[in-house]
N, C-alpha and C positions, 0 to 999 in steps of 0.2 A: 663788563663792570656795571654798565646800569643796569641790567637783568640783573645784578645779583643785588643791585641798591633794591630794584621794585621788589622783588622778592623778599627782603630785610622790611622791606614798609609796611609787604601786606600783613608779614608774620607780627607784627607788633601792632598794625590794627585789631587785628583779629585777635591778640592776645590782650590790650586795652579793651577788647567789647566783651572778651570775656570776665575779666575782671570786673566791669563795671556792672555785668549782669549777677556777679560773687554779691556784688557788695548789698547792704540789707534796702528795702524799699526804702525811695529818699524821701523828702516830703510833699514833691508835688502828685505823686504817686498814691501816699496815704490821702493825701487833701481830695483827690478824685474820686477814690474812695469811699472818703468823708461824706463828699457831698451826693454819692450816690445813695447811697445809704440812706441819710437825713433827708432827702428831698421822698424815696420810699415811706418813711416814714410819716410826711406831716399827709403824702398821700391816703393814707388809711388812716391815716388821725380825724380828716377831713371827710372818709367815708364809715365815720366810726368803727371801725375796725383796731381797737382800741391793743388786741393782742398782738397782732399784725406790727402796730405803728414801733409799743413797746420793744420790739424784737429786733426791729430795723433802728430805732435810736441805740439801742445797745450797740449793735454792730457799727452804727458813728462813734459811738461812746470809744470802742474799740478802737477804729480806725482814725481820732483824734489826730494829729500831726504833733501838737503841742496840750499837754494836760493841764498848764498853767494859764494858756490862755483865754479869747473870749469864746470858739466853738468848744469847746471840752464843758467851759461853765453851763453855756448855752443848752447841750443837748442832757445834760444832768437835770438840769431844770427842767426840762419836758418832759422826761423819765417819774421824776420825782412828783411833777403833777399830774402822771398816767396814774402813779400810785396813790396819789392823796385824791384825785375823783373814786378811784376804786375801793376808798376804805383802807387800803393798807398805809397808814399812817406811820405805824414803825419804819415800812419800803421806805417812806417817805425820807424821812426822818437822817435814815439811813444813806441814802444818794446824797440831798444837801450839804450833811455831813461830809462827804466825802468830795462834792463839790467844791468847800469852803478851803477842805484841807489843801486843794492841790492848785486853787484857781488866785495868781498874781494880778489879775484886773480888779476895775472896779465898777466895769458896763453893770453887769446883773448883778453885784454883791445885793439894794435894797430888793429883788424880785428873790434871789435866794432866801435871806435874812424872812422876809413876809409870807415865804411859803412852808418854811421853818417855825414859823412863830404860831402859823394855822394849825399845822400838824402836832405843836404841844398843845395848842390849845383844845384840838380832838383828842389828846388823849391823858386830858386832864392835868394838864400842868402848866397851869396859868400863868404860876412866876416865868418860868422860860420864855412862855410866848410872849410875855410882857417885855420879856428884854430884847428878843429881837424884832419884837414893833419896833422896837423904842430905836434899835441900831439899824433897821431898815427906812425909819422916819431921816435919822441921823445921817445917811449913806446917799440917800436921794437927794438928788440936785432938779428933780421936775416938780416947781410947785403942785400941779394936780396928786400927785402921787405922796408927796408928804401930807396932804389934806386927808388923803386916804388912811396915812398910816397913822394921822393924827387919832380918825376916828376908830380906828383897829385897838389905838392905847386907850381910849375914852370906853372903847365895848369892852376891854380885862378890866376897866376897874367897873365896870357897871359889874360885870358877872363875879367880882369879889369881894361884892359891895359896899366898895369905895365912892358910893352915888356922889358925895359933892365933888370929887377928884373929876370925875365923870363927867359933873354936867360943867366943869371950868373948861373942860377940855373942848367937848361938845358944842358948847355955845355960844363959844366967838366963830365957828367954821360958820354958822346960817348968816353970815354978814359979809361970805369971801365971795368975790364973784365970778370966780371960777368956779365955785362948788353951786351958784344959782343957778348958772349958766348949764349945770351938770344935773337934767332932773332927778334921774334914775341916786345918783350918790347923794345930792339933796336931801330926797325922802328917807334915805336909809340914815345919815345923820339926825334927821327930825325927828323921825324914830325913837331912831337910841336916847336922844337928847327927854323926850316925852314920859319914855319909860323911866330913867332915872329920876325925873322930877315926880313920878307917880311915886315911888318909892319912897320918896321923900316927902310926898303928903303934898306937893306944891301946885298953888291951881290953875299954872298955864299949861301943865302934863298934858288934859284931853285935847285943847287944842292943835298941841304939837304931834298928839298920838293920829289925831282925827284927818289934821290938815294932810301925814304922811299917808294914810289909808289910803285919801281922796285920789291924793297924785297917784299913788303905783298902781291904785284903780283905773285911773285914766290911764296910763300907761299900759295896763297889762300886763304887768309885770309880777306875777307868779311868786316867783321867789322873795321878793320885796312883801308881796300880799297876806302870805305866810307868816311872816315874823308880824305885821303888823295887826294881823288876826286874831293873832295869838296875845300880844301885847292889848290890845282893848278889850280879849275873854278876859284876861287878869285885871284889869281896868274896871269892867263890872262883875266880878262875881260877887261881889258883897254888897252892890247895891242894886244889880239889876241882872239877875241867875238866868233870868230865859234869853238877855240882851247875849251874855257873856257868852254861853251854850251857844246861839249862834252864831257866832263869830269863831267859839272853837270851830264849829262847821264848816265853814266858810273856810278855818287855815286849813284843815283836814281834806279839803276837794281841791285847793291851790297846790297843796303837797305831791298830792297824788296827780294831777296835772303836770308837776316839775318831774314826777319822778324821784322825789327826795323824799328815802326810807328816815331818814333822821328827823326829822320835820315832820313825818307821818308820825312818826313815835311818838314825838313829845305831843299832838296835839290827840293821840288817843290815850297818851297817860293821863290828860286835863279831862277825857271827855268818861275817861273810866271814874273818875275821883267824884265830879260831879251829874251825873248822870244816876236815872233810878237805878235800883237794882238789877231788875228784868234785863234792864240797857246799858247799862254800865258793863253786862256781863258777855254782851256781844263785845262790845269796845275794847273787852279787855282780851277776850278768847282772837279777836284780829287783831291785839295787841303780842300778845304771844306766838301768835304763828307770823307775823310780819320783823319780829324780834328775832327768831330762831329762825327763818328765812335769811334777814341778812347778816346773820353772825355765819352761817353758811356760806353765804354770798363773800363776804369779804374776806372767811379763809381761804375760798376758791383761789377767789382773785390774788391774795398772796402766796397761795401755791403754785399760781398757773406763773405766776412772773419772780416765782424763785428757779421755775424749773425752763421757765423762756431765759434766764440768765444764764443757768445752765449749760442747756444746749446750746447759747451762742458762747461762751468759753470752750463750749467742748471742741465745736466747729472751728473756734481762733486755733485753737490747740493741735489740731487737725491739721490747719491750712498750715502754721507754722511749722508742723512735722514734715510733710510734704516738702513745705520752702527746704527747711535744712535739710534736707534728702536730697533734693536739686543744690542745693550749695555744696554741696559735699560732693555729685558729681561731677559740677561745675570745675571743682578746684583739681578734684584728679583731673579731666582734662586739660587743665591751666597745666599743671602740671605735668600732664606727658609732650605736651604742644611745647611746652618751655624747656624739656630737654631736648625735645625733637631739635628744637631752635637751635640750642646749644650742639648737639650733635652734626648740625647741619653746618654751622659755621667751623667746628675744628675739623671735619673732612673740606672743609673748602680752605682754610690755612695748612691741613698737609697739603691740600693737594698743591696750592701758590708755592709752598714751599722744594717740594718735587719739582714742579716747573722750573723754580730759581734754581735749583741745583742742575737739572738738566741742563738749563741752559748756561751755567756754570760750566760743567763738563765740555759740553758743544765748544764753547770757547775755548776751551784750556786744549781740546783735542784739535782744532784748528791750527792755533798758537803751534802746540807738536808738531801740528803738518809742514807748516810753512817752514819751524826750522830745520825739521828734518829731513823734507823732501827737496825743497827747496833755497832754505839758506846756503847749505852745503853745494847745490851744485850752480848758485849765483858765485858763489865763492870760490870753487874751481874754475868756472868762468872768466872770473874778475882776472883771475892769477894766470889762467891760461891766456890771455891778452895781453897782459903784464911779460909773458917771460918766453913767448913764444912768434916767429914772423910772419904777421898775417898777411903778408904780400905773396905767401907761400899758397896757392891755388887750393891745394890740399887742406891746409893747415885753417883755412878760409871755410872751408868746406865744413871740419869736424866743429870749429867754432857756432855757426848758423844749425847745424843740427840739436847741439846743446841748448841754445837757445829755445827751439823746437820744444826741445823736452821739457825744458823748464814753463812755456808758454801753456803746453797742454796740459801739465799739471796745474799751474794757476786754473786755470778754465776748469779744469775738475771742481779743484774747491770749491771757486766761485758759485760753480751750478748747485753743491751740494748744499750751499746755507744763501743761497741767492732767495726772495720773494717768489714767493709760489703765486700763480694768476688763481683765483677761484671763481671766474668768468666761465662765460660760455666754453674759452678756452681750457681749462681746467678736463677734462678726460684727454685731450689728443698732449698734453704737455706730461702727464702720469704715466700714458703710452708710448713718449718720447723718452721720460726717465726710464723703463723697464729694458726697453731696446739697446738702451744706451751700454746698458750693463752687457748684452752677447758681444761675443768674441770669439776667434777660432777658439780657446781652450773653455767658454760656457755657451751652452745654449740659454737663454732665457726665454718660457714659452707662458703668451698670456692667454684666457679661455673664461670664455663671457658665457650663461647656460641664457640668459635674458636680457632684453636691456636692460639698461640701467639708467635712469632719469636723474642724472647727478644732479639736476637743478634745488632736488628735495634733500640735498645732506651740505646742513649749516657751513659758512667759510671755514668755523676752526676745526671742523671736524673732517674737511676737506683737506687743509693743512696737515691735521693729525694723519690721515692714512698715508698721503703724499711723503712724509718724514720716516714713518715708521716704514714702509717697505723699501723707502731709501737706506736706513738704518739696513735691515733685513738683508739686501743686497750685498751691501757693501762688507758685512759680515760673512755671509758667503764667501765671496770675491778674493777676502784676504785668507781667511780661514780653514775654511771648507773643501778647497780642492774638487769642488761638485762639477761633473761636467753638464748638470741640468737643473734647471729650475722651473718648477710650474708654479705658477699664479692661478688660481682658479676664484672669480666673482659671481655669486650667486647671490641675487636681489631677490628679497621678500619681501614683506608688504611692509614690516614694520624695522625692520633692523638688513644690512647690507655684512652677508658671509664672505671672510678671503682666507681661503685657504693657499699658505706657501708650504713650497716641498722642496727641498733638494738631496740628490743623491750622495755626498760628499762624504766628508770625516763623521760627521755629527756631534754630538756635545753631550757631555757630563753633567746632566740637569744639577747634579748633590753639589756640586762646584758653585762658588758665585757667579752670577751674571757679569759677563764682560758690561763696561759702561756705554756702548752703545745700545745691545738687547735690555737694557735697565730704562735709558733712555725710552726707547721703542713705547716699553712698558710704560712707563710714566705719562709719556701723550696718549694714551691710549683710555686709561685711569682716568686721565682731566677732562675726556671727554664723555665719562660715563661709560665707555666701552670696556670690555674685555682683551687680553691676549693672554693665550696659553701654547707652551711650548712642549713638545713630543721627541723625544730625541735619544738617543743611545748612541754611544761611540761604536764610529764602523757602520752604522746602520742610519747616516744620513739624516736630516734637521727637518724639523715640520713645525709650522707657528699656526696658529686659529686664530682669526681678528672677526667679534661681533661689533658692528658700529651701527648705532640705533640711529633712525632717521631723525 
């Protein structure tokens, strides 16, 4: 019975780990994933390998756990700003969007919102970008960064030439002391603030234009030097042409130092307009090829990363083909293992159930024994006592012999359903029942071709032979009329052969089994073994027993 519990355990472990290997990847699973991926990615972000980084955020994009929450927003945002450094603006545009659609936080909404707002305003649509300044100023909760977004709304209305909207916006930020504290965003507010006063004719403009030059000068700062270049060319071109030219100059080699094709642009459109002819016409011929360079450049770049989004969908599509190929194996083996299971337990309820029936029988045929061999001649007994003078020497005599007979019959039953030893003692007590059965009218002859190391076949299988060739016998004995029996035990390595024989009436296999040979058969079955019987009337009874060690 515990072997059959361990057995029922392991089968249901093993059918829980298969199921549990069915069921779809859970989320700490995606999340390791996730974070393989993403950490791939900021590596090649880090070694400019900017295709690279793109490819592996996609695949975190993919591998998300939750699409509403903050890694899902998080890795759209890095995507989206691979595309808006690249020029692809629309990409941009496009991620965001889809960021915003699906993300329930509100970590990144101002860094979405402002990367959104950039991206309209590359490509030309200023009102948009103004709105979501405005909702990324509204959204952020870190002073530094609404000061930023402040000045982002103050640069859409300078560029839609809202200058006094502009410079209200502008000009209370040069008094925040966080934004003093900040040199680099400082100047760039100064700046703007300068420029819009220039356009308006106002004459603290040079100063605020001049003072930002100075700083981003000292700083070093490229990008900053650029726009402020370029803002004091327009500053003097109408009063000081050769001041103004050089300073376009000046943004023109910061440009090109940053690497900023858009920056190059505008400072060789300034420098084609005012510039001689002779020179103006260089300016413009590197204006034209530096133009159709990167309009090339940046449908590259939105080719190359429609077609890196691509291939990783095609890859997801892939792996998931694959998974559901393994799921679907998966499940037919769930499925053969869980009938197996099932099949395994109704052969082990007949077989409990053969057992109770046998032993059923065993009893009901004992019950027989006792009253038919035995109640009757206790009862002849009792009455021969009763009605007969036991003082009579003779009479004395026939009484104690009956006794006799009725005593050696008890003692038969008994042995026949007594506890069998499956000890050491166990072969000389098997060699003691076989014996037991010769008589002048049967020989019983036992034949061994090898030892046999009975220590290697289980108690109940020990039991089981011990029964069944008792059975066997005893069938004989009443039946059969055989004057011989041979027993023959031949051990092999993996299963133990007995062959019984006897010479006698023999039996009508097409007939039902008498409920001892049924019996036989049944222990026989619960031990996983075999018996098959050979027999023809007239031609003497032969049984086959395999019992597996």
């Amino acid at each position: 019975m515990k072997r059959s519990t361990i057995h029922f355990l392991f089968l249901i472990t093993l059918l829980l780990g298969i199921f549990y290997a069915c069921q779809p990847e859970n989320v700490l699973s995606k999340e390791a994933l996730y974070k393989a991926s993403s950490q791939k990615a900021i590596d090649f972000e880090n070694a400019a390998q900017l295709d690279s980084a793109y490819y592996h955020y996609t695949q975190a994009k993919i591998n998300s756990p939750d699409r509403t929450g903050d890694l899902f927003a998080y890795t759209l945002l890095k995507i989206a700003m691979l595309q808006h450094n690249k020029g692809d603006f629309s990409g941009s545009e496009e991620t965001i969007t889809e960021a915003l659609a699906n993300y329930k936080g509100s970590t990144y909404l101002p860094y979405l919102y402002n990367l959104l707002a950039s991206s309209y305003y590359r490509l030309n649509n200023p009102a948009e970008a103004l709105s979501y300044y405005q909702k990324a100023y509204e959204t952020s909760t870190v002073e530094m960064e609404r000061l930023i977004y402040q000045n982002n709304i103050g640069l859409i209305h300078l560029e839609t030439k809202h200058y006094a909207q502009s410079i209200a916006l502008l000009a209370p930020l040069l008094r925040q002391e966080l934004l003093i504290a900040n040199k680099p965003e400082y100047a760039r507010v100064q700046d703007n603030l300068g420029y819009a006063q220039y356009k308006l004719n106002l004459p603290e403009a040079f100063e605020n234009l001049s003072n930002a030059w100075r700083l981003r000068d000292s700083l070093q700062d490229n990008f900053g030097l650029t726009a402020s270049c370029m803002h004091l060319s327009k500053y003097y071109q109408l009063i000081q042409p050769e001041t103004a030219k050089r300073y376009a100059d000046l943004a023109y080699q910061a440009s090109v130092a940053t690497q900023s094709p858009d920056d190059q642009l505008e400072a060789l459109k300034w420098l084609t307009t005012h510039s001689q002819p002779q020179q103006a016409k260089l300016y413009y011929d590197r204006y034209i090829q530096l133009n159709d360079s990167l309009t090339k450049v940046r449908q590259l770049a939105k080719n190359q990363f429609a077609k890196i989004k691509y291939d990783s969908k095609k890859a997801t599509q892939e792996v998931i083909k694959y998974k559901n190929q393994n799921l679907l194996l998966l499940v037919i083996i769930a499925f053969i293992l869980l009938v197996g299971v099932l099949l395994y337990f109704l052969y082990q309820s007949i077989t409990k159930r053969k057992l109770q029936r046998s032993a059923y029988e065993t009893e009901t045929r004992i019950s027989k024994r006792i009253h038919d061999e035995l109640a009757n001649d206790v009862f002849h007994a009792m009455t021969f006592t009763q009605t007969t003078d036991l003082q009579n020497s003779q009479n004395k005599e026939s009484l104690l012999d009956a006794l006799e007979t009725i005593y050696k019959r008890t003692r038969d039953i008994s042995k026949e359903n007594s506890n069998i030893r499956t000890d050491e003692h166990f072969e000389a007590d098997l060699l003691q029942l076989l014996n037991s059965f010769s008589d002048p009218q049967l020989n019983v002859l036992v034949k061994t071709k090898n030892d046999i190391v009975w220590s290697k076949l289980l108690p109940e299988k020990k039991i089981a032979l011990f029964r069944v060739l008792q059975e066997l016998l005893i069938n004989t004995k009443k039946h059969s009329q055989a004057s011989i029996v041979v027993i023959d035990f031949q051990n092999q390595s993996k299963s133990l052969f007995i062959h019984y024989s006897d010479n006698g009436l023999g039996y009508d296999l097409t007939i039902p089994k008498k409920s001892g040979l049924q019996n036989a058969e049944n222990r026989i079955l619960a031990i996983q073994g075999t018996l098959t019987f050979d027999s023809e009337p007239e031609k003497g009874f032969r049984a086959k027993l395999i019992i597996p060690k």
